[in-house]
VEXFINU-345349 format. One line per field, with one value per residue (C-alpha): residue number from 1; x, y, z. Coordinates in nm, 2 decimals, padded with zeros to 4 digits. Layout:
<sites>
n = NUM  ...
px = X  ...
py = Y  ...
pz = Z  ...
</sites>
This chain:
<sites>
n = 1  2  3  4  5  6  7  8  9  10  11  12  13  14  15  16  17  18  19  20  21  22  23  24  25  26  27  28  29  30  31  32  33  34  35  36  37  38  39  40  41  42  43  44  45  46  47  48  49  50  51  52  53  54  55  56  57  58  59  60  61  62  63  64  65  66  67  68  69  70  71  72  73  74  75  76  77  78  79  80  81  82  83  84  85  86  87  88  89  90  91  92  93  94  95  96  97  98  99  100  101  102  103  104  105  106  107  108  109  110  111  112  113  114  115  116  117  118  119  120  121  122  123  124  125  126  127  128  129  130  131  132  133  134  135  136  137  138  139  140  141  142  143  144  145  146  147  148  149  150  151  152  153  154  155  156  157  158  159  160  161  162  163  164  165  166  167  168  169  170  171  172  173  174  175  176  177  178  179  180  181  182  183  184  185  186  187  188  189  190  191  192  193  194  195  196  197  198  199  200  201  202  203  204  205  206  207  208  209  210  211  212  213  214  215  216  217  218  219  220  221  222  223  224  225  226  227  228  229  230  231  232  233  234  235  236  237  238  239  240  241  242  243  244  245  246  247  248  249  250  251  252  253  254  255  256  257  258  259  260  261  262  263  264  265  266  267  268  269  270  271  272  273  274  275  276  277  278  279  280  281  282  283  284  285  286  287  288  289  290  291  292  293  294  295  296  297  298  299  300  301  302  303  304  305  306  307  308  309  310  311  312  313  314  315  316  317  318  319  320  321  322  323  324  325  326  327  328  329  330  331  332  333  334  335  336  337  338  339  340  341  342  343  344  345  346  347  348  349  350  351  352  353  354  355  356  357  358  359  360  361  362  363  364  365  366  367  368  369  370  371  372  373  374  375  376  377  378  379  380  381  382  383  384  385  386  387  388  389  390  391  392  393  394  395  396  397  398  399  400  401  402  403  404  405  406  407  408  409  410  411  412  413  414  415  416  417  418  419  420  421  422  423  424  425  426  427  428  429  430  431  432  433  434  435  436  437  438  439
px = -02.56  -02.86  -02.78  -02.49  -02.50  -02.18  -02.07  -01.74  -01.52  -01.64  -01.56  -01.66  -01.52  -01.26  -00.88  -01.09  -01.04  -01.34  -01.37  -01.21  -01.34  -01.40  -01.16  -01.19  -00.94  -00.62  -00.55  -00.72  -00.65  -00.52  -00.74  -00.65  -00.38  -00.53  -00.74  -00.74  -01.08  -01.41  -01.48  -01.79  -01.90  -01.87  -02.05  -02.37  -02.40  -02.39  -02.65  -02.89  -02.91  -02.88  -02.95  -03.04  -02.81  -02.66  -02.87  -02.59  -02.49  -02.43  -02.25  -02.01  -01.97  -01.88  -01.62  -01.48  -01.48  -01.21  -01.07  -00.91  -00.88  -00.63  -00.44  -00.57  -00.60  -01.00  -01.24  -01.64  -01.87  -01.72  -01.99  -02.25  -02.19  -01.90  -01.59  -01.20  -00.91  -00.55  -00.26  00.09  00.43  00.63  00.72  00.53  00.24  -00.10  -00.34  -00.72  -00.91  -01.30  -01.62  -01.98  -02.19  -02.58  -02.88  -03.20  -03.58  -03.63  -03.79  -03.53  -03.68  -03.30  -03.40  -03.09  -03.04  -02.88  -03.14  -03.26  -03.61  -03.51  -03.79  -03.74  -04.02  -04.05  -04.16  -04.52  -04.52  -04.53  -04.25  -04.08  -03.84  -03.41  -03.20  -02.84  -02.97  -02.68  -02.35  -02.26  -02.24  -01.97  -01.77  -01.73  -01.63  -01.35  -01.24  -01.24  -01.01  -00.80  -00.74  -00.61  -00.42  -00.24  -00.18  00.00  00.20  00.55  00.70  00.51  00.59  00.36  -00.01  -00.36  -00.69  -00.97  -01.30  -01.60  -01.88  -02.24  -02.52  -02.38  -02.73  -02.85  -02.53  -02.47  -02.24  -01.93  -01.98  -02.05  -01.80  -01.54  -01.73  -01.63  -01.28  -01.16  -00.88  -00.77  -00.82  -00.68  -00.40  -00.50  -00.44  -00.24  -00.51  -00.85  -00.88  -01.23  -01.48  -01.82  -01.97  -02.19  -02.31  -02.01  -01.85  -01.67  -01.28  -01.36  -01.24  -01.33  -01.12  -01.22  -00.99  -01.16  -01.51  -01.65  -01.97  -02.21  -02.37  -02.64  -02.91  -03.26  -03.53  -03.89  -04.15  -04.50  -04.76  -05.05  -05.38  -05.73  -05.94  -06.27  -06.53  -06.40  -06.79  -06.68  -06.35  -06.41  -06.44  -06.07  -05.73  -05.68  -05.28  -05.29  -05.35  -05.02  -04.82  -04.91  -04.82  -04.52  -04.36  -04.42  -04.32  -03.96  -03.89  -03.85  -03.54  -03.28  -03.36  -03.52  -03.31  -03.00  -02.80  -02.71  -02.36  -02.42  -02.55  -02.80  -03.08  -03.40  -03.65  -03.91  -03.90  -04.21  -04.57  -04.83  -05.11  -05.46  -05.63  -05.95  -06.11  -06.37  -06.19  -05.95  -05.69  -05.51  -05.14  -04.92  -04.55  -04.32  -03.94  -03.71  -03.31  -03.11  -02.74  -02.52  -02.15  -02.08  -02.16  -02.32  -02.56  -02.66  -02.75  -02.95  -03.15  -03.22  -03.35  -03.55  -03.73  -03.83  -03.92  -04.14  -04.31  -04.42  -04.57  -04.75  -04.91  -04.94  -05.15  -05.37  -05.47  -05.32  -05.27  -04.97  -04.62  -04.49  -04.22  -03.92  -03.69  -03.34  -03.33  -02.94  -02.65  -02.33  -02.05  -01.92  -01.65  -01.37  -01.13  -00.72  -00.58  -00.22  -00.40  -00.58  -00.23  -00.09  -00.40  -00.40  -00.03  -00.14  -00.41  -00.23  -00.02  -00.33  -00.34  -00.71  -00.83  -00.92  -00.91  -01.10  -01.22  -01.67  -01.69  -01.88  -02.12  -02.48  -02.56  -02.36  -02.14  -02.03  -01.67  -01.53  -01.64  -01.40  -01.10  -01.24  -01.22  -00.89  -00.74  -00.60  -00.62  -00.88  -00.92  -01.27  -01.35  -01.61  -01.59  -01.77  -01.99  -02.21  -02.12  -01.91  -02.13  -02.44  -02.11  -02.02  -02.07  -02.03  -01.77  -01.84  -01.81  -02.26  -02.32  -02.14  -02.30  -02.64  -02.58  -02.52  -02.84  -03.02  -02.88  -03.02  -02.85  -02.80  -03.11  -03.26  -03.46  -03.31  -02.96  -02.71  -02.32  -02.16  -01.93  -01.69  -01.44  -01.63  -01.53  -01.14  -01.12  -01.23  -00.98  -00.71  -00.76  -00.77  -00.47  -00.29  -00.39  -00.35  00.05  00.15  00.13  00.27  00.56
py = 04.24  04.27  04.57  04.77  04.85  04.91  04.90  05.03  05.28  05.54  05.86  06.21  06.34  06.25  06.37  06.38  06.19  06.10  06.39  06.63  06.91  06.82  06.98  06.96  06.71  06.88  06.64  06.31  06.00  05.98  05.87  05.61  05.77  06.04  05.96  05.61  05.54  05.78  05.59  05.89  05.79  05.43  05.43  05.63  05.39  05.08  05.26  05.31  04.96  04.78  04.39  04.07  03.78  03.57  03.79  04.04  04.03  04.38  04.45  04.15  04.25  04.65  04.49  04.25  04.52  04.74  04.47  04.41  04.77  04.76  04.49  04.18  03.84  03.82  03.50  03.55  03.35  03.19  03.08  03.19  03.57  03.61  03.74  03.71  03.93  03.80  04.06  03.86  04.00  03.71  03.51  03.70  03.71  03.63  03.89  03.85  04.16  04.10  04.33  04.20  04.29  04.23  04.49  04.43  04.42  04.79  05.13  05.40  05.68  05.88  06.16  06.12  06.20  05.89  05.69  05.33  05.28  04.96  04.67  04.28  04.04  03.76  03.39  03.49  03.75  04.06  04.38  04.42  04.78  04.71  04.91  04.92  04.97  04.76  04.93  04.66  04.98  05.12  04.80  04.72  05.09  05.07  04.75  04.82  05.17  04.96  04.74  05.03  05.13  04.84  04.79  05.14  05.09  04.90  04.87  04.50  04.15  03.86  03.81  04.02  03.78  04.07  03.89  04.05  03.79  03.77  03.67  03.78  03.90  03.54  03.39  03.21  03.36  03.30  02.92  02.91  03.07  02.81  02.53  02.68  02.58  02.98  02.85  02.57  02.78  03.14  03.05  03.00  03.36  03.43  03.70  03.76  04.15  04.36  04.65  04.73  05.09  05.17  05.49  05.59  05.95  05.91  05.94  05.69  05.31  05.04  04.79  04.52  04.20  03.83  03.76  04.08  04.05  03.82  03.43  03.45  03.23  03.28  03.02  02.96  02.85  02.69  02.68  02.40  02.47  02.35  02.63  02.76  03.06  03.35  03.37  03.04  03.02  02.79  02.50  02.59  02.57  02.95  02.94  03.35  03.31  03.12  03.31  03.63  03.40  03.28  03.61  03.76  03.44  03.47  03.82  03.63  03.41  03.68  03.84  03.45  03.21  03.38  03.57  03.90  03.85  03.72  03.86  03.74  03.89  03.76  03.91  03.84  03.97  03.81  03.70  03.56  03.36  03.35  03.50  03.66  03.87  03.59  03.26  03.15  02.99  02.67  02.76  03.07  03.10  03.31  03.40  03.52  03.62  03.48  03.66  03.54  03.50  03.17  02.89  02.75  03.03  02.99  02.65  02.69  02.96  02.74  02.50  02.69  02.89  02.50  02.43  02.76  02.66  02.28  02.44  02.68  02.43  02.23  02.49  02.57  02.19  02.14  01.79  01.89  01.96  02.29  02.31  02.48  02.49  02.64  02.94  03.02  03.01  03.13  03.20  03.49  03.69  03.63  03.84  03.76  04.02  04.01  04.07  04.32  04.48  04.48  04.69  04.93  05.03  05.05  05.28  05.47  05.57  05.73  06.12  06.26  05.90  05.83  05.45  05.33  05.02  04.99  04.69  04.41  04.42  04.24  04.23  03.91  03.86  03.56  03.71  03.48  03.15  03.24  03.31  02.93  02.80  02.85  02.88  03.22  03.48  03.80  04.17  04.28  04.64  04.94  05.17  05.55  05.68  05.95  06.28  06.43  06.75  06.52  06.44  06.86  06.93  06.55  06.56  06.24  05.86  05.83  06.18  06.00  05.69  05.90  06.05  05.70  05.53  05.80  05.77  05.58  05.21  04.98  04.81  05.13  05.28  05.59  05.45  05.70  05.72  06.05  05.97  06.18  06.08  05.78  05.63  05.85  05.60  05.32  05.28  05.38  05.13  04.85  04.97  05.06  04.72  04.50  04.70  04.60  04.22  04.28  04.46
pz = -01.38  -01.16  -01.00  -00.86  -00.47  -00.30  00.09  00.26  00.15  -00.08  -00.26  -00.25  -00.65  -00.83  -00.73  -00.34  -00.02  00.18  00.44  00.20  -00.02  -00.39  -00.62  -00.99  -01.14  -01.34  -01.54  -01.74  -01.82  -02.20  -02.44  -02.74  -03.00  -03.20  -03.50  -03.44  -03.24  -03.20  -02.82  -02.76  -03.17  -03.10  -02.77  -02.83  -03.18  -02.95  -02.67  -02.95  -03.10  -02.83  -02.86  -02.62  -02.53  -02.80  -03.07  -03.04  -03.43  -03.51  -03.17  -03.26  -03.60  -03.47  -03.21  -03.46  -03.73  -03.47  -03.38  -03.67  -03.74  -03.49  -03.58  -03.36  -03.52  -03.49  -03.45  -03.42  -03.36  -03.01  -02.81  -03.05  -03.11  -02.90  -03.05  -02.95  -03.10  -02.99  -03.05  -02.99  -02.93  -02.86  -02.49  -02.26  -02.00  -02.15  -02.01  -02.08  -02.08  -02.07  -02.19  -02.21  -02.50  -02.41  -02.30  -02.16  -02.22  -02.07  -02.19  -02.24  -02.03  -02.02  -02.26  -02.45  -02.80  -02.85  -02.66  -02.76  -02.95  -03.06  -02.98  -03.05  -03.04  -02.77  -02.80  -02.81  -03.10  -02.86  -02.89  -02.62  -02.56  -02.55  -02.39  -02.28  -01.92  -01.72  -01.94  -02.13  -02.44  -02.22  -02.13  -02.52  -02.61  -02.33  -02.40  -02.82  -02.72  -02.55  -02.81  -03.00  -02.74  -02.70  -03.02  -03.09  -02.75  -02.91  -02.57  -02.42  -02.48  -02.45  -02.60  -02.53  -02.52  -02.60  -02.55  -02.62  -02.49  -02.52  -02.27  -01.96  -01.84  -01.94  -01.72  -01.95  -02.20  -02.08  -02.02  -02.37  -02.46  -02.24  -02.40  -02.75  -02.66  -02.60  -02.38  -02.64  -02.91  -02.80  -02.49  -02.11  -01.94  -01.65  -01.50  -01.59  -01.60  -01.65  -01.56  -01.49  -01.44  -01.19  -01.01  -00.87  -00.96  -01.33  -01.24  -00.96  -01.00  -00.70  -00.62  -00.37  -00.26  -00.24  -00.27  -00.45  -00.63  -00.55  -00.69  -00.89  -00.87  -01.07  -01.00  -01.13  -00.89  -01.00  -00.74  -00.84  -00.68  -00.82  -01.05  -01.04  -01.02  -00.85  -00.67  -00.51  -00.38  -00.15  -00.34  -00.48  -00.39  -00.48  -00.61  -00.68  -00.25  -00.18  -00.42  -00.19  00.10  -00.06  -00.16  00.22  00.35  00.11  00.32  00.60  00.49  00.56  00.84  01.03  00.83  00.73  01.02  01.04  00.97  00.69  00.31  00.13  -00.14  -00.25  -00.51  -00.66  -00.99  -01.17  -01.06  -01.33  -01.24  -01.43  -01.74  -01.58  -01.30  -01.22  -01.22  -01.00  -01.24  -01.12  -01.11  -01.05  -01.14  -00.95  -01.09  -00.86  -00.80  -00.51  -00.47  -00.19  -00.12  00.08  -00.07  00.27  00.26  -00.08  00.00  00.28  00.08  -00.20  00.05  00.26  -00.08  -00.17  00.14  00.15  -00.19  -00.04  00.28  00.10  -00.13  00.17  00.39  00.09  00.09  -00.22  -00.39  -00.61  -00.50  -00.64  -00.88  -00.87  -01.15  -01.20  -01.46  -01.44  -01.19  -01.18  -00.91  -00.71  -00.86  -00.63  -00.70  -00.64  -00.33  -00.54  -00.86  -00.69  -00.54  -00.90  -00.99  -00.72  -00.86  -01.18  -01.13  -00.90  -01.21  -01.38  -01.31  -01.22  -01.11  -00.74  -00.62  -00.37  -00.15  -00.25  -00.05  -00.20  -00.43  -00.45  -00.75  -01.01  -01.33  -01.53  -01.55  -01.24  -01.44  -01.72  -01.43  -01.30  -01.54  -01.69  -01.34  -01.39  -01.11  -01.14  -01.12  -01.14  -01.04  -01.08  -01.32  -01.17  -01.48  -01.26  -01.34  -01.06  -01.02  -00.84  -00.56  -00.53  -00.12  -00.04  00.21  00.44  00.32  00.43  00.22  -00.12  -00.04  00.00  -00.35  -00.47  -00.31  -00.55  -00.82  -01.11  -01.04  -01.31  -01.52  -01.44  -01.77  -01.66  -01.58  -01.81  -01.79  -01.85  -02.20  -02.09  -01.86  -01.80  -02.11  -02.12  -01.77  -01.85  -02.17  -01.97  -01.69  -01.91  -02.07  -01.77  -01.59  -01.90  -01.90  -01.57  -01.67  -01.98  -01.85
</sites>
């Protein structure tokens, strides 16, 4: 996921209603039976050998290695390193519980003991830093101590689908993993449940009904001009010029295209154009990220960004039409209101945990394509990981949201969950969400 902000209602600390005075939490969520899983152990091995989409290999073999530990039936390799543990107990619901696996090409600048130092080399030979900088270390820890949970807890019937998928930060992941046959292979689900942390006090889960996080849709644009020496510009079509223009001009599309009613984000993530100080190279290629909800408004954003990229070519006088190519794309996560009422109950159930409304959320996940795809219903929600202590005097829904805003946000190099309760939550909300289906 891109990167976490949230809107609407928010929370002061855990156990805390907005406008009230933070008061420490008495009890906690419990954590997987005794002796059985080392969630803290687990989680600061996976934050310090973190690995990129689809080359997740020792992350799989870790989840798979539990997995089985715990007494699921296990399958790797789905989708290319995704893996999928099944635990049946006869007629029943069939509840799919979700966790993403994949980091990102960032610099570790946390300071942690555990931090990441790992490096991997791209397509041109050069090292580039990982590091588990969106969470995806937390989500599989949570989703592994729920397996054990589950698996200890005699009183459910039906079947748990634990997927552990790769590639989410590529969006592509969990289409790979559909196009693997998971549904044929493992049982269509009757929900689609999940988490994702974000700056939000630990003890704190969101929960927001319908459309909830946003599309994703990442685009590469190539401006064509005509080369030459930087001492004569004039006899160019100088593309390093329009891809100033064009990123200015992109700024434009939400507050002149795209009313204010609506939501809509555009980046621009990536710039490269030439090899020199003196020559005016003869293209420049931009990437950038598009995240909206309605579908309407992500089409007239597409069209207006390639509409943009011709009249900027056009202005310069050049004789080449730009190109814009598709990167990835994936749909909001919409989540179900009933599935989201059956949460809400559940979590109520959780002593020390405070359940709130964030509003939507900009930045995107893959998660809704597997709820689309097999047609079952979804629950997607927040998971807090900011220690409570940056919330203490926050008394008013802006001061929280204040604390928030300077926060560390996902994909941040400094971005770094509390373990503890973050993770003691997070394996109890799976378990208690995945328990309400299964009765």
């Amino acid at each position: 996921m891109s990167s976490v902000s949230t809107a609407g209602t928010a929370p002061t600390t855990p156990g805390t209603s907005p406008g009230q005075a933070a008061e420490p939490a008495k009890t906690e969520p419990d954590a997987p039976p005794a002796g059985a899983f080392d969630a803290a152990a687990v989680y600061r091995d996976l934050h310090a050998n973190p690995e990129l989409g689809f080359e997740e290999h020792r992350t799989s073999g870790i989840a798979a290695e539990h997995l089985a530990a715990a007494g699921f039936t296990v399958a790797t390799g789905i989708g290319g390193t995704g893996v999928v543990g099944t635990l049946d107990r006869g007629d029943g619901p069939v509840v799919l519980l979700r966790a993403d696996m994949d980091a990102l090409p960032v610099e570790e600048a946390t300071g942690l003991d555990y931090a990441s130092t790992a490096t991997t080399l791209d397509a041109s030979g050069t090292s580039r830093p990982l590091m588990h900088a969106c969470g995806h270390d937390v989500h599989t820890t949570c989703l592994l101590g729920a397996a054990y949970s589950l698996a200890a807890d005699p009183g459910w019937t039906g079947r748990v689908i634990a997927v552990f998928q790769p590639a989410e930060e590529l969006g592509r992941g969990a289409r790979a993993m559909v196009a693997d046959g998971l549904f044929d292979r493992f049982g269509t689900p009757d929900v689609v449940l999940g988490q994702h942390v974000a700056p939000l006090p630990a003890g704190v889960l969101g929960v927001h009904d319908g459309p909830a996080f946003a599309a994703s849709d990442s685009l590469r644009v190539t401006l064509h001009g005509k080369g030459g020496h930087g001492s004569r510009p004039e006899t160019t079509h100088d593309p390093v010029l329009m891809a100033a223009s064009f990123v200015v001009r992109l700024q434009s599309i939400v507050s002149r295209v795209i009313g204010g009613s609506d939501v809509a984000v555009v980046s621009v993530g990536s710039l490269h154009a030439g090899t020199a100080p003196n020559i005016i190279p003869d293209h420049a290629t931009l990437e950038l990220t598009v995240r909206t909800f309605d579908p309407a408004v992500r089409e007239t954003v597409l069209a207006t960004i390639e509409r943009y990229a011709r009249a900027e070519a056009l202005a310069a006088g050049s004789d080449r039409e730009p190109t814009v190519e598709p990167i990835e794309s994936f749909p909001a996560v919409v989540n179900d209101p009933d599935a989201c009422g059956i949460l809400r109950g559940a979590f109520a159930d959780l002593p020390g945990v405070m359940v709130v409304d964030p509003g939507v959320v900009t930045g995107s996940e893959d998660v809704g394509i597997l709820a689309r795809e097999s047609g079952a219903p979804c629950a997607y929600w927040l998971l807090g990981g900011s220690d409570p202590r940056h919330f203490a005097g926050a008394s008013t829904i802006e001061e929280v949201a204040a604390v928030v805003a300077g926060l560390p946000s996902n994909h941040s190099p400094h971005f770094a969950p509390v373990t503890d309760p973050t993770l003691r939550v997070g394996v109890a909300a799976l378990t208690a969400a995945a328990r309400r289906w299964l009765g």
